[in-house]
C-alpha positions as a Markdown table, in Angstrom:
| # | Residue | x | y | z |
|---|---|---|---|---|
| 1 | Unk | -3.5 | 31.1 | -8.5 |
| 2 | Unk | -1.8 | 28.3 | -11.0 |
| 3 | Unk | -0.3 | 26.5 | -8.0 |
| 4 | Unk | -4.1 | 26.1 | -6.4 |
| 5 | Unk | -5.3 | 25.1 | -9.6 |
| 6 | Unk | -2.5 | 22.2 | -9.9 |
| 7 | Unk | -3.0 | 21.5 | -6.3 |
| 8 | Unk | -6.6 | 21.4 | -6.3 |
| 9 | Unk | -6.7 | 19.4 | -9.6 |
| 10 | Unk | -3.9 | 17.0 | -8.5 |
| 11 | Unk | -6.8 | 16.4 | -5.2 |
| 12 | Unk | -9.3 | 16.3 | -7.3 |
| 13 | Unk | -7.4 | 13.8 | -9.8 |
| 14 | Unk | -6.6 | 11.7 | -6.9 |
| 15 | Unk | -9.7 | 11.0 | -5.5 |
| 16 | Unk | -11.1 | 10.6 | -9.0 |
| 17 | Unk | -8.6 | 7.1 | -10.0 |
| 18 | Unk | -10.1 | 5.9 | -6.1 |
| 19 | Unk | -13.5 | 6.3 | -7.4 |
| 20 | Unk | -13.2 | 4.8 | -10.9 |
| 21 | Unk | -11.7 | 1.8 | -9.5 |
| 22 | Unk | -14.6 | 1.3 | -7.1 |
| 23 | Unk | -17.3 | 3.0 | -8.7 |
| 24 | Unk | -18.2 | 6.7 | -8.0 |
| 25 | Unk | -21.2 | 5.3 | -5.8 |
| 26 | Unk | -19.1 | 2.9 | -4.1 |
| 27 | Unk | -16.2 | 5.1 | -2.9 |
| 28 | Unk | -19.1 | 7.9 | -1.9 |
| 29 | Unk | -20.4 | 5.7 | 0.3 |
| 30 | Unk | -17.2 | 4.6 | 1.7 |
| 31 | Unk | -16.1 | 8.4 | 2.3 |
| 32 | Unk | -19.1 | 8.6 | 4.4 |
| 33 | Unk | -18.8 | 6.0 | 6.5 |
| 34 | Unk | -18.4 | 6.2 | 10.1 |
| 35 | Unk | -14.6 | 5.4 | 10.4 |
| 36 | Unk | -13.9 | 7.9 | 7.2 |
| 37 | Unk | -15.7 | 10.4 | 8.5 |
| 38 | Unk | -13.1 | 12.3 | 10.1 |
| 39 | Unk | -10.1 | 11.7 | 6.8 |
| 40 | Unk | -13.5 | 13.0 | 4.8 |
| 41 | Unk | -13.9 | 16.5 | 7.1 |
| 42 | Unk | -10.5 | 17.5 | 8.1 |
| 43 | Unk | -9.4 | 16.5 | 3.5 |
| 44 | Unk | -12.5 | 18.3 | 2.4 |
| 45 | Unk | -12.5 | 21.3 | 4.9 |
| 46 | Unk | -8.3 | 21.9 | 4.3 |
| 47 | Unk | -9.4 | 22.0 | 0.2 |
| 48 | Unk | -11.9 | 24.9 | 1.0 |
| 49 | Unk | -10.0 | 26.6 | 3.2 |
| 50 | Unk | -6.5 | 26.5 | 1.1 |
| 51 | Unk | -8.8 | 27.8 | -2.2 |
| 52 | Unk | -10.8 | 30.5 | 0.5 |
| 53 | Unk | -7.4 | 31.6 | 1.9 |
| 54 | Unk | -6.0 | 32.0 | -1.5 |
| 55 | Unk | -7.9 | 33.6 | -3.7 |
| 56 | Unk | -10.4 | 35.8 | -1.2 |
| 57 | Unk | -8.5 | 36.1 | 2.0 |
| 58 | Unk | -4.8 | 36.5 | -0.2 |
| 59 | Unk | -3.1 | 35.0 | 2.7 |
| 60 | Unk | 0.4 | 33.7 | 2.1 |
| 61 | Unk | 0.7 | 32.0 | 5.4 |
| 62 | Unk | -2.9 | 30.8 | 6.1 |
| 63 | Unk | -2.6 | 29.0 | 2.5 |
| 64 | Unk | 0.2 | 27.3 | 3.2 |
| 65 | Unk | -0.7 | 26.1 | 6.4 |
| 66 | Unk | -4.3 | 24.5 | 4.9 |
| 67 | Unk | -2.2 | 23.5 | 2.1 |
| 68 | Unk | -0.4 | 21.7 | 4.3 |
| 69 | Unk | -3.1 | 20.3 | 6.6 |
| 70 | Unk | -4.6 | 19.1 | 3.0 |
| 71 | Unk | -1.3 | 17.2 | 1.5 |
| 72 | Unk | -1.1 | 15.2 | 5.3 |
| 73 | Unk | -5.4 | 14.3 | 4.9 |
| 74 | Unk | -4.4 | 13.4 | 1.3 |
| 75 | Unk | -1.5 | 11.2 | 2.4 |
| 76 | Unk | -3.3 | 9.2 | 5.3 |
| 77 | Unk | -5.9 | 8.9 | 2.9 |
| 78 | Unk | -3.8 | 7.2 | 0.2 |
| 79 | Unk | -1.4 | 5.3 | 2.8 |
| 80 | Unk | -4.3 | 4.1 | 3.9 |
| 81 | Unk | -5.5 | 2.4 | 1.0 |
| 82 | Unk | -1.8 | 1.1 | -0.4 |
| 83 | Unk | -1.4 | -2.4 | 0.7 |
| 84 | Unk | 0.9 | -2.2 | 3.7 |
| 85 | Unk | 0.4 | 1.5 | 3.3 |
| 86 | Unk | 0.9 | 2.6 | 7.4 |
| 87 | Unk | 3.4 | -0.2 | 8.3 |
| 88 | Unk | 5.2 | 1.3 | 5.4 |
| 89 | Unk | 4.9 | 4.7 | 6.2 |
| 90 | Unk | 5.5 | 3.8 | 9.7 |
| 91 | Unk | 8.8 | 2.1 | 8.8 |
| 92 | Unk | 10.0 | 4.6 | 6.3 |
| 93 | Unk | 9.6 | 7.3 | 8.9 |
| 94 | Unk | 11.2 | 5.7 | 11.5 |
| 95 | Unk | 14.2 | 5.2 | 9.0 |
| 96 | Unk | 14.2 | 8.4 | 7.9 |
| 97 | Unk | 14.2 | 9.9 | 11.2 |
| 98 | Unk | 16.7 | 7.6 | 12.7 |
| 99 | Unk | 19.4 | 9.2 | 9.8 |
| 100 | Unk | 18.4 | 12.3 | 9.8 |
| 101 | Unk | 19.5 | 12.2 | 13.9 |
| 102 | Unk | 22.5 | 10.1 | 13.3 |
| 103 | Unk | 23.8 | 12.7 | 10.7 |
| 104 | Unk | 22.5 | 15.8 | 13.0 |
| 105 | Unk | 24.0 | 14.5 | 16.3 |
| 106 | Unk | 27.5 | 13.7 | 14.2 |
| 107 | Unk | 27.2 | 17.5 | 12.6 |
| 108 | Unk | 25.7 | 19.6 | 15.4 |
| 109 | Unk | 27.8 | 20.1 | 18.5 |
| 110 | Unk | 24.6 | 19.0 | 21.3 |
């Protein structure tokens, strides 16, 4: 139950600094519009569903899969806000991933 509370307050927290920079009114409106819509669904619907899971279903599993599903919303949300935000991501990733197969093909016997 204290891990949902930090998780959901760390959302909540989140979206909160977005909104006092722009204003609460402004950033509502911007949530709603056409191109947010799905980030604003598939963030909002993963928050309900990790706290349903939790604390009525008592699911393990199915709250660590929304959980999930809610940190990647919350990261495309933020990324794509930073400055250079996706062409960073997108480059860090690609880094990432490049050593993490250099090290597994020199270590695994494929």
């Amino acid at each position: 139950s204290s891990g949902i509370n930090a998780e959901y307050g760390g959302s909540v927290f989140t979206l909160g600094s977005f909104s006092m920079l722009w204003g609460p009114w402004n950033h509502l409106m911007h949530l709603t519009k056409r191109a947010r819509l799905p980030f604003t669904v598939s963030y909002f619907s993963t928050l309900f569903l990790t706290i349903y899971t939790a604390m009525v279903m008592k699911s393990t599993l199915l709250t660590v899969f929304c959980a999930c599903g809610q940190f990647v919303a919350l990261l495309w949300y933020v990324f794509s806000y930073v400055p250079g935000g996706v062409t960073g991501l997108k480059f860090f990733t690609k880094l990432f991933s490049k050593a993490v197969m250099k090290k597994a093909q020199s270590t695994l016997p494929i």
